[in-house]
C-alpha positions as CSV (number, residue, x, y, z in Angstrom):
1,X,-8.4,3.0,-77.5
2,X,-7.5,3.8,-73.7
3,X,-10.0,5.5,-71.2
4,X,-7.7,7.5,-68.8
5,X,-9.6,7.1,-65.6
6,X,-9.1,9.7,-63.0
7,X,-6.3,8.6,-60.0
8,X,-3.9,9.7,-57.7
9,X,-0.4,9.3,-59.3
10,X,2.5,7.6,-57.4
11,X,3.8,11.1,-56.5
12,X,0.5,12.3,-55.1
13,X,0.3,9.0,-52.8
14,X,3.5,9.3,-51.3
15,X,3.3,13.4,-50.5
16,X,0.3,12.4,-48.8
17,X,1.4,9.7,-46.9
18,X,4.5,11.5,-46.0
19,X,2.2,14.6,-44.7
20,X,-0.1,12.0,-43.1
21,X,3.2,10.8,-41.1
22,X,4.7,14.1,-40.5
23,X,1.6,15.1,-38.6
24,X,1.2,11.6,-36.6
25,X,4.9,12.4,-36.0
26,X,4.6,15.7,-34.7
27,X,1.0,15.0,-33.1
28,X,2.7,12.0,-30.9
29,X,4.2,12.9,-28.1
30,X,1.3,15.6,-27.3
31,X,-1.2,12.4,-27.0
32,X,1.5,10.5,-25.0
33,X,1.2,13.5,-22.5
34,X,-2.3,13.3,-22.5
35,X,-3.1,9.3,-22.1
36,X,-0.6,9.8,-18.7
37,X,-2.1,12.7,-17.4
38,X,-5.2,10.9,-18.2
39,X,-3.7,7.7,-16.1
40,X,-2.7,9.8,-13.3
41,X,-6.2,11.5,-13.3
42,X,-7.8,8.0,-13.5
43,X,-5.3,7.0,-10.1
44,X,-6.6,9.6,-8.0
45,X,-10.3,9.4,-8.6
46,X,-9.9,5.5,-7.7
47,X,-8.2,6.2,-5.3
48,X,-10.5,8.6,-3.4
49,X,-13.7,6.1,-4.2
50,X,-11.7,3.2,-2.7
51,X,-11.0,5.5,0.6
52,X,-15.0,6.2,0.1
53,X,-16.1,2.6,0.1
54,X,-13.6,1.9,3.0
55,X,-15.6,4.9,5.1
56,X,-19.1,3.1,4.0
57,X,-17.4,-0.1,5.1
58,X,-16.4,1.1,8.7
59,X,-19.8,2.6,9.5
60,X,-22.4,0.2,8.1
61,X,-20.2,-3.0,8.1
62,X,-18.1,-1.9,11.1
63,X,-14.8,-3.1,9.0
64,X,-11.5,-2.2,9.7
65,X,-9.5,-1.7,6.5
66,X,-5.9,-1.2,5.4
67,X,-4.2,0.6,3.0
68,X,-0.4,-0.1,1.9
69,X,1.5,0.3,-1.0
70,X,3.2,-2.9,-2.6
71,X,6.4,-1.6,-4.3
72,X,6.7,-4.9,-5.9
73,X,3.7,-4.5,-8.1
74,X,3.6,-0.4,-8.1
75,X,0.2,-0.6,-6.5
76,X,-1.7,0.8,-3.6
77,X,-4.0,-2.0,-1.7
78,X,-7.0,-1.3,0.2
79,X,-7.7,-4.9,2.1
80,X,-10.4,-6.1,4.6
81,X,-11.7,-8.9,6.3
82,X,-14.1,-9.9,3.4
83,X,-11.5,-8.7,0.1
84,X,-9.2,-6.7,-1.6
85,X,-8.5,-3.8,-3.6
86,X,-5.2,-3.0,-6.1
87,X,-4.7,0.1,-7.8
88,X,-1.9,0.7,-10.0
89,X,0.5,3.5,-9.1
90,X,0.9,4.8,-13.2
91,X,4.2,5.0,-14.2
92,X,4.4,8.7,-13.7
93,X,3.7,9.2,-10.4
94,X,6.4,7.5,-7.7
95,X,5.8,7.0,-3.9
96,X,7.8,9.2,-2.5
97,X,6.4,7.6,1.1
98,X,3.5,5.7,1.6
99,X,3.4,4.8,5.5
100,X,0.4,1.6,6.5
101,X,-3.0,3.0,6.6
102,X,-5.3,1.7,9.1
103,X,-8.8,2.7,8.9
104,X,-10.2,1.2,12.0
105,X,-14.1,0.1,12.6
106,X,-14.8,3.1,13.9
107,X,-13.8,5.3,10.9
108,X,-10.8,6.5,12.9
109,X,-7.5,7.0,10.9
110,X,-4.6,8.3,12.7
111,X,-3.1,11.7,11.4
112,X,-0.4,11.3,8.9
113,X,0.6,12.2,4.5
114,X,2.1,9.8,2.2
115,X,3.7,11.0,-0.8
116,X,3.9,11.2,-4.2
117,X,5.7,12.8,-6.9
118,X,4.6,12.9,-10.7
119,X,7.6,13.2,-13.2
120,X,5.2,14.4,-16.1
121,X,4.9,18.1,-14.7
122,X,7.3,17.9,-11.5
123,X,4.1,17.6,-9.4
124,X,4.6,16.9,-5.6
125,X,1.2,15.1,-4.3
126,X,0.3,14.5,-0.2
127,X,-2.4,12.8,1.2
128,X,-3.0,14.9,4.2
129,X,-5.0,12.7,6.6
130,X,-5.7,15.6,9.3
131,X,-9.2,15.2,10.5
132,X,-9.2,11.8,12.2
133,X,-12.2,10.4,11.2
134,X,-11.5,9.3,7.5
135,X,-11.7,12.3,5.9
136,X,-8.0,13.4,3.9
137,X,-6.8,16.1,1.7
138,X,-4.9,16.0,-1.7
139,X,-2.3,18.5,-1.5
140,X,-0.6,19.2,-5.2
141,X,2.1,21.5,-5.3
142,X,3.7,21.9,-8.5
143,X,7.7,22.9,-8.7
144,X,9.1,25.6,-11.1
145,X,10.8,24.1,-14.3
146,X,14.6,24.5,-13.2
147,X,16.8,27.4,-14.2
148,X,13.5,29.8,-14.3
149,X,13.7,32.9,-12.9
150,X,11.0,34.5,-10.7
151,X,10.2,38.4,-12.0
């Protein structure tokens, strides 16, 4: 005599792996978004705590730094007497213009925005360096979806 033990049948299985897909499917590019924003995020925020080392640099080590962007690699280098820095330009955001930085020993940085543009949400980016002394600005200025109409 056969014991029918309790299982999923063949049907069963394959709905739910086809449900299982169809959400992973659906779900996909909504996480792709995501991980780049998440990269872009991750660019700026290294970005500003390279700048903030540089400024430490200058007025405790009296080190001149520079910052330049090598197209070859899509990175952004922050380099001084004593070592380097690279930080990777993600693949969503493109330098628009990126003029040589140079952050001299006394903390003085000439006047001057680079730019960058992110092609996830049609972001424009400039780095305002106004104040002179180190200090910049982020400036994000986000374009209207073309075709839109203002009401």
């Amino acid at each position: 005599m056969k014991i029918r033990r309790p299982a999923f049948t063949l049907l069963e299985m394959i709905i739910v792996l086809g449900i299982a897909a169809l959400t992973m499917l659906i779900g996909w590019p909504s996480m792709q978004r995501t991980i780049q924003k998440n990269e872009e995020r991750q660019f700026w925020q290294t970005f500003r705590q390279a700048w903030q080392a540089a400024q430490v640099r200058s007025k405790t080590s009296n080190e001149s730094t520079h910052v330049f962007y090598l197209k070859s690699h899509s990175q952004v280098v922050f380099s001084w007497a004593s070592g380097t820095e690279h930080i990777n330009v993600p693949s969503t955001l493109s330098v628009r213009r990126f003029n040589d930085i140079e952050m001299k020993k006394t903390g003085y940085v000439s006047p001057q925005t680079e730019e960058f543009v992110s092609t996830l949400d049609n972001t424009d980016y400039q780095i305002r360096i106004q104040l002179a002394w180190g200090s910049y600005h982020v400036h994000a200025t986000q374009k209207k979806a073309s075709g839109s109409h203002a009401g």
